[in-house]
N, CA and C of each residue as an Amber inpcrd file, in Angstrom:
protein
   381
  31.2500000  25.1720000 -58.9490000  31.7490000  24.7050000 -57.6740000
  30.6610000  24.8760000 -56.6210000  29.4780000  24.0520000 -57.3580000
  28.3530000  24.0610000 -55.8320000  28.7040000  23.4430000 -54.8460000
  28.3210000  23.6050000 -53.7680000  28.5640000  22.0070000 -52.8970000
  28.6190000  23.1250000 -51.0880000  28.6280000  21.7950000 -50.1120000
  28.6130000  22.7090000 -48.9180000  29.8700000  22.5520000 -48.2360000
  31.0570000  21.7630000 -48.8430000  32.0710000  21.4290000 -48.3440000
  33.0180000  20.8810000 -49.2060000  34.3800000  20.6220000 -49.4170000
  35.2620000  20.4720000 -49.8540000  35.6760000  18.6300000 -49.8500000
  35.4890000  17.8390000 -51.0930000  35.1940000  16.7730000 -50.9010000
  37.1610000  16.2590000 -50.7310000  37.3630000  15.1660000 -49.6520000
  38.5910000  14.7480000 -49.7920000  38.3410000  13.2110000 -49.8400000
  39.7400000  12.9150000 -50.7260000  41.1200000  13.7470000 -51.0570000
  40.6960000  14.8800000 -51.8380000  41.1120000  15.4710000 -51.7990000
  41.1910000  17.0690000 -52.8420000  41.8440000  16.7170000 -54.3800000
  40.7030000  16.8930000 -55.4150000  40.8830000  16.8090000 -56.4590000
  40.4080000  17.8230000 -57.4470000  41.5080000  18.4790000 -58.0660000
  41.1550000  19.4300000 -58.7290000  40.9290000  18.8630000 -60.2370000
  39.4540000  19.7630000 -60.9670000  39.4500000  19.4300000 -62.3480000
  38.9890000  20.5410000 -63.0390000  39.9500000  20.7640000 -63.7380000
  39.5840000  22.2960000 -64.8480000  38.3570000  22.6450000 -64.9990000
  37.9780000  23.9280000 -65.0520000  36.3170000  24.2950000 -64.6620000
  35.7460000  24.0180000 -63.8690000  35.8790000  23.2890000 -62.9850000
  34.8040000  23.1640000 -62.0260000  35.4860000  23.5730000 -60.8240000
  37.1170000  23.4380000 -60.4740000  37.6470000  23.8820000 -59.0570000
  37.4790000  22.5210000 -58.1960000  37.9690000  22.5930000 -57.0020000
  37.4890000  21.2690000 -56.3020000  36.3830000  20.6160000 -56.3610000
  36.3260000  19.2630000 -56.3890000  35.5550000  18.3710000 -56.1270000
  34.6130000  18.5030000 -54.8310000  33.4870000  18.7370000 -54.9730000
  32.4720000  19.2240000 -53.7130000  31.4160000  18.0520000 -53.1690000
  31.5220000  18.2510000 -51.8120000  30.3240000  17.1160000 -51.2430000
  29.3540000  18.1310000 -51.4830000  28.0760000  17.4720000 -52.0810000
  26.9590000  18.0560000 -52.3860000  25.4880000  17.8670000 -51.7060000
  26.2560000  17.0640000 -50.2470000  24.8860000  16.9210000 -49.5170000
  25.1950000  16.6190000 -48.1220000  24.5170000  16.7130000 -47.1010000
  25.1380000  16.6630000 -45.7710000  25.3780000  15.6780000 -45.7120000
  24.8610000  14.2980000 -45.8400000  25.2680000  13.1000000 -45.2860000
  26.5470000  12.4420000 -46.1190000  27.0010000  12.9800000 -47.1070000
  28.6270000  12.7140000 -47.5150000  29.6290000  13.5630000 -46.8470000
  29.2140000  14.5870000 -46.3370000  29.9470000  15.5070000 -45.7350000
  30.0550000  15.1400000 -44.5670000  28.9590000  14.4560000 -43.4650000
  29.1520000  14.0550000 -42.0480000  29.8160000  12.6170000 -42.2550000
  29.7700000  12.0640000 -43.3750000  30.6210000  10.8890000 -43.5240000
  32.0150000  11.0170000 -43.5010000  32.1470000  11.5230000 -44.4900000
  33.6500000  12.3060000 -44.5540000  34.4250000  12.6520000 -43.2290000
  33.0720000  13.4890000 -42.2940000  33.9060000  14.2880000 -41.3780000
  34.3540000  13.2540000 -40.2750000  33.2970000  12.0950000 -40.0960000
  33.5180000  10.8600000 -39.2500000  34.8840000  10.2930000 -39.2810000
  34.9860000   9.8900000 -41.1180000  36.2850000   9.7230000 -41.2720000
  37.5820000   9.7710000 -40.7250000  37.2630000  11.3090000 -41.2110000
  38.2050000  12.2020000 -40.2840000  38.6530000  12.1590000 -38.8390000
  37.5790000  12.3030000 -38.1650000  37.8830000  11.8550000 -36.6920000
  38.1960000  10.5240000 -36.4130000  37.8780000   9.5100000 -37.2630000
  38.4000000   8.1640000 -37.0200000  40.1270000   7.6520000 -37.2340000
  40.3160000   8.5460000 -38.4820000  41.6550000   7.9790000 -38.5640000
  42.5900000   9.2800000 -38.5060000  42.3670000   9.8650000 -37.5870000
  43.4740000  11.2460000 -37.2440000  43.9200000  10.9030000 -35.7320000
  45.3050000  10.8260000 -35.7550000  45.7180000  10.7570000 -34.7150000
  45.6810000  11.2290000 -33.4580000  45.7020000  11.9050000 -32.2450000
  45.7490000  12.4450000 -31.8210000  47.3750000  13.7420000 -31.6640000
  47.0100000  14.6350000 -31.8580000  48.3650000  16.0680000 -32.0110000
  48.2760000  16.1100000 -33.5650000  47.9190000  15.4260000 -34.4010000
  48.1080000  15.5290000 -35.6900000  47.5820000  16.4790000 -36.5680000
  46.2740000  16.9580000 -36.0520000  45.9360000  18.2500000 -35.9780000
  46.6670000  19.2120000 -35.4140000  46.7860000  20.3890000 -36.5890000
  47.0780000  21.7210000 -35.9630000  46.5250000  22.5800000 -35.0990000
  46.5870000  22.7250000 -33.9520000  45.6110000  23.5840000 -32.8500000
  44.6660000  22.9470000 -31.8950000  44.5290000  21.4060000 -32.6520000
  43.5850000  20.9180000 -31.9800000  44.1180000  19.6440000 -31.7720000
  45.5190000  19.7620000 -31.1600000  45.4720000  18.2440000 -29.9380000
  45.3640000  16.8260000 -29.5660000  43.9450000  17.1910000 -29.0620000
  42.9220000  16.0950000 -28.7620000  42.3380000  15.3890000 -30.1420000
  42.4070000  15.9070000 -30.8310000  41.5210000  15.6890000 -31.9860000
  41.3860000  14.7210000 -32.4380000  41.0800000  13.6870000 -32.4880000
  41.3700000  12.4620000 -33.3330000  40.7900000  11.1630000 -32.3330000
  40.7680000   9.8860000 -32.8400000  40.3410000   8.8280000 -32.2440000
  42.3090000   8.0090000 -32.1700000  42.9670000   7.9030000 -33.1290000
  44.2480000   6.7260000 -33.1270000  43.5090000   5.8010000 -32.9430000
  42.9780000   5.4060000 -33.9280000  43.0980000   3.9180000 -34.0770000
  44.0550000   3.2260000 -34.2880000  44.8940000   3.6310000 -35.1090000
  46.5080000   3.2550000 -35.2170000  46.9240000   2.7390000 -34.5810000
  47.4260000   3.5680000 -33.2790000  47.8890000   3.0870000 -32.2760000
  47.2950000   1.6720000 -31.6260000  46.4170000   1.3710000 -31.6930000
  45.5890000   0.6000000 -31.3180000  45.8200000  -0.8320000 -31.6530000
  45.9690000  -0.9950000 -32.9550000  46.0620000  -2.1630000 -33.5260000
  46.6620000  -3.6280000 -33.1530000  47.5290000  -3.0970000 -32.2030000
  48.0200000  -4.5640000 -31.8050000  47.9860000  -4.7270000 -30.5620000
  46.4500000  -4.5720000 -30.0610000  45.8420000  -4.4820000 -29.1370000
  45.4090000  -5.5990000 -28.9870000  44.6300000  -6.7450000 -28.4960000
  43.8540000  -7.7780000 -28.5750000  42.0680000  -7.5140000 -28.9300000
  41.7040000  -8.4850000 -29.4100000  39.8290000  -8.1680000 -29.4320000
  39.4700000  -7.6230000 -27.9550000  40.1510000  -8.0550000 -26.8970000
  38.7910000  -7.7550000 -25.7970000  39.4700000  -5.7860000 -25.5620000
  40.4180000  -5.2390000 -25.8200000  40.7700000  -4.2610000 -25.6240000
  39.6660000  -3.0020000 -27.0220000  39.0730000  -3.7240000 -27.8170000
  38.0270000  -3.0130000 -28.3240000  37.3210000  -2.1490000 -28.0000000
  37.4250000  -2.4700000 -27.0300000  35.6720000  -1.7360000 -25.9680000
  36.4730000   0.0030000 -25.8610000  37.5920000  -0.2280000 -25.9750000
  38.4340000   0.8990000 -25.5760000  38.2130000   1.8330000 -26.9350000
  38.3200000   1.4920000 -27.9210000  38.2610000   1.9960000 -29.4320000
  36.4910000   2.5290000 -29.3560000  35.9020000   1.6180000 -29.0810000
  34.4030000   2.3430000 -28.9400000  34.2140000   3.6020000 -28.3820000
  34.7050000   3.8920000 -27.3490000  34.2640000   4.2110000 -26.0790000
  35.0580000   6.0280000 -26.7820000  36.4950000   5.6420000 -27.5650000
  37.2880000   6.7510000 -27.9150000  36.3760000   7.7530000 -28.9110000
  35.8400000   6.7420000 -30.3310000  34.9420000   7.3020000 -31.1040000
  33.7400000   7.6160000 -30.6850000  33.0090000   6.9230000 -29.5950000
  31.9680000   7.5810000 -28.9670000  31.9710000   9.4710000 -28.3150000
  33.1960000   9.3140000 -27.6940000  33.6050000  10.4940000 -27.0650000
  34.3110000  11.6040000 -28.1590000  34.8780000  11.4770000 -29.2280000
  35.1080000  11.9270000 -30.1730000  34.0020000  12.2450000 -30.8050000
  32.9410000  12.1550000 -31.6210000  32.0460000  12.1920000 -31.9240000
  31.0100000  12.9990000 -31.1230000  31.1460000  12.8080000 -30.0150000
  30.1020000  13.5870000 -28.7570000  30.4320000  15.4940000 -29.0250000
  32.0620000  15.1670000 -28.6870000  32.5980000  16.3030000 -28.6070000
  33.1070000  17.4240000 -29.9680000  33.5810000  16.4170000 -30.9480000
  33.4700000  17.2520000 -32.5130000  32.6380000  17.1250000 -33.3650000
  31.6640000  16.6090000 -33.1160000  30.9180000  16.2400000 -34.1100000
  29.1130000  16.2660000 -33.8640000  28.8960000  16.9380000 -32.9000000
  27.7900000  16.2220000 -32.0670000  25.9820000  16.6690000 -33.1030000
  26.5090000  16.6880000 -34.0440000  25.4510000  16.3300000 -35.0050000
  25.2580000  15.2990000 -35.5410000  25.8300000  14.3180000 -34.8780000
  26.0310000  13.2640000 -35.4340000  25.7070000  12.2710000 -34.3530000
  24.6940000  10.9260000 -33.9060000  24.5250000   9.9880000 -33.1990000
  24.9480000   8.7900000 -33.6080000  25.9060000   8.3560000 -32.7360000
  26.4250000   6.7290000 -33.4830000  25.4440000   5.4080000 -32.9190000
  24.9660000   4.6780000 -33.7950000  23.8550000   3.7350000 -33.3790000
  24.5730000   2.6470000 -32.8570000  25.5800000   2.4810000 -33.7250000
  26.4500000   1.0620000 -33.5420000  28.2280000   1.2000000 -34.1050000
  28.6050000   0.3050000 -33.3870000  30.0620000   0.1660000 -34.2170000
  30.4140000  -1.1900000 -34.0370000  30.6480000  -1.7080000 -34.7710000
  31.3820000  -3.2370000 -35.1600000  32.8360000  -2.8610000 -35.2860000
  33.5070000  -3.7810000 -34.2030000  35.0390000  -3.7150000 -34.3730000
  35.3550000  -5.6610000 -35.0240000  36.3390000  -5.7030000 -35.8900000
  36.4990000  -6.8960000 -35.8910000  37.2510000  -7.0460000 -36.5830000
  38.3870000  -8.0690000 -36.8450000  39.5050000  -8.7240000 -37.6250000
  38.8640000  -9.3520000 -38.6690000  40.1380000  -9.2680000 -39.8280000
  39.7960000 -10.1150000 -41.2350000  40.2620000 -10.9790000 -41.3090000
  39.8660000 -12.4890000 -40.5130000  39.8170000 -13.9480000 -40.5010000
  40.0920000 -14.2790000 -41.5590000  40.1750000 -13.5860000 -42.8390000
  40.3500000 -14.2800000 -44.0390000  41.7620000 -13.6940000 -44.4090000
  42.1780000 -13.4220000 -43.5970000  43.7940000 -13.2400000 -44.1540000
  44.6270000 -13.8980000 -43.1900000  45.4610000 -14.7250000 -44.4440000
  46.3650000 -15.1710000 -43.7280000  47.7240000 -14.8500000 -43.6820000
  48.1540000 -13.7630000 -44.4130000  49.4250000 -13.5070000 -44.3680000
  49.7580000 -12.9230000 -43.3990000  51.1450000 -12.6260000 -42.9610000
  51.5670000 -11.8720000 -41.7140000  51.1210000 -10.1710000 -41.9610000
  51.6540000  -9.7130000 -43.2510000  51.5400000  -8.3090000 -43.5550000
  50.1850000  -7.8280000 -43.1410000  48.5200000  -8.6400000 -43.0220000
  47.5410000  -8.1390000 -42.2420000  47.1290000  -8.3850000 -41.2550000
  47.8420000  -8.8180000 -40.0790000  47.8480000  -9.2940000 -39.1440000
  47.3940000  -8.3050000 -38.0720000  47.8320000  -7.1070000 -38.6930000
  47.6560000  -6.3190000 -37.5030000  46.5590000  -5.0630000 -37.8630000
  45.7150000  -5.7650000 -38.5590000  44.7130000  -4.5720000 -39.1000000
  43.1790000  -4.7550000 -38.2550000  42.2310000  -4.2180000 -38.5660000
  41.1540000  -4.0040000 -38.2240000  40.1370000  -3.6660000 -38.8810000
  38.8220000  -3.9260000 -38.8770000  37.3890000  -3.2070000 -39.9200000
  36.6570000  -2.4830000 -38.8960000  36.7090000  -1.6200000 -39.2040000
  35.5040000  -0.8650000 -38.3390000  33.9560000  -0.5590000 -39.5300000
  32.9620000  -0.9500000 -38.4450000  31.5810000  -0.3370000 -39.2340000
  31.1850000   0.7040000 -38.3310000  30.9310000   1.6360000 -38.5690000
  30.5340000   2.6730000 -37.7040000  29.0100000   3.2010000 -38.3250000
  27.7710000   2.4300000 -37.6830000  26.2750000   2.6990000 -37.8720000
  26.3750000   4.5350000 -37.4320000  25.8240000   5.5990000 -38.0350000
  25.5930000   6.8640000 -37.3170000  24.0600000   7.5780000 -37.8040000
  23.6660000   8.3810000 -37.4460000  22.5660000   9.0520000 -37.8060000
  22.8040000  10.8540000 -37.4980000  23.0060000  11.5660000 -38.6470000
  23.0240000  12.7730000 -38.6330000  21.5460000  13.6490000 -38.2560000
  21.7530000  14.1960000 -36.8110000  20.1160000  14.2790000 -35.9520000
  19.5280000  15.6990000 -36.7520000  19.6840000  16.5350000 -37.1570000
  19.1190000  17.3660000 -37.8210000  18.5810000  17.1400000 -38.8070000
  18.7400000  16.1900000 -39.6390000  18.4550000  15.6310000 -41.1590000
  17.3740000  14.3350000 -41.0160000  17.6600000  13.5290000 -39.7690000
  17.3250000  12.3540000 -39.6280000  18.2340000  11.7880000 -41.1090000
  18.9340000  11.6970000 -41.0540000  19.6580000  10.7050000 -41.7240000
  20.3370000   9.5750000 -41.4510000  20.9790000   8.5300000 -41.9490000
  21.3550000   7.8590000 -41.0600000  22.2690000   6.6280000 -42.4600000
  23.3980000   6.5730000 -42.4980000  24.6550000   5.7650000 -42.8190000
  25.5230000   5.2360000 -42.0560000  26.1260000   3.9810000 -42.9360000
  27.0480000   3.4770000 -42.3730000  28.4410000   3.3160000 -42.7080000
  29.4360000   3.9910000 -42.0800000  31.4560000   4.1870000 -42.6470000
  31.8120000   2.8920000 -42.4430000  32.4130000   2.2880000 -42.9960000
  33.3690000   1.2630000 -43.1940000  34.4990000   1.4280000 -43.8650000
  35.2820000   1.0340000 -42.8860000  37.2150000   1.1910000 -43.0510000
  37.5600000   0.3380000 -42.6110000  38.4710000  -0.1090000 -43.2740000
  39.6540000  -0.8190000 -43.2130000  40.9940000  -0.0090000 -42.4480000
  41.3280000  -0.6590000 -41.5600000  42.5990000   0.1120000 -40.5530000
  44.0040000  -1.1510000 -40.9690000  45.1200000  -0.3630000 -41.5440000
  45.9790000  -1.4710000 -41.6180000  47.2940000  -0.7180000 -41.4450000
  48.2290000  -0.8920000 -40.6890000  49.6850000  -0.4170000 -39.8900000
  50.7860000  -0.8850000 -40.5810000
């Protein structure tokens, strides 16, 4: 069970114990994650915590800027090993059914500043 963090979802496999991120930049990915799709109160103790994108969703495109601006400040404040270069907000034009109507893609460009590293999260947000 090497690793510097606890990889999720949490998967246990005989002998080895949890599944481990084994390098910082899966681990600051992960943790991005995290702050992206945690609500706000949904955390225990911590409140504020979270971006809600959720909530968000049936928002219009120009109300985006608002979703930036949340993960920017999220990120500043929990995460601040972390620099976001870019984020692409945008709808999947290629669906036409009603059931994805109300979803979203986020790309979130970042660079972990201690490492100089630098990846990109992509999620799918769907309500």
């Amino acid at each position: 069970m090497n690793g510097i963090s606890v990889k999720l979802p949490l998967v246990y496999t005989s002998g080895n114990g949890y599944d481990m991120n084994t390098n910082y930049l899966n681990m600051a990915k992960q943790n991005l994650k995290m702050v992206v799709l945690t609500e706000p109160g949904e955390r225990i103790m911590m409140p504020t915590f979270g971006v809600g994108v959720k909530r968000k969703l049936f928002e219009n495109e120009q109300q985006f800027y608002s979703i930036r601006q949340k993960i920017i400040e999220q990120v500043s404040k929990y995460l601040p090993y972390i620099s976001i270069i870019d984020i692409a907000i945008f709808k999947d034009e290629n669906q036409n059914t009603q059931f994805y109507d109300n979803s979203i893609n986020l790309s979130i460009k970042f660079f972990v500043k201690n490492f100089g590293l630098s990846e990109t999260l992509d999620i799918k947000i769907r309500n």
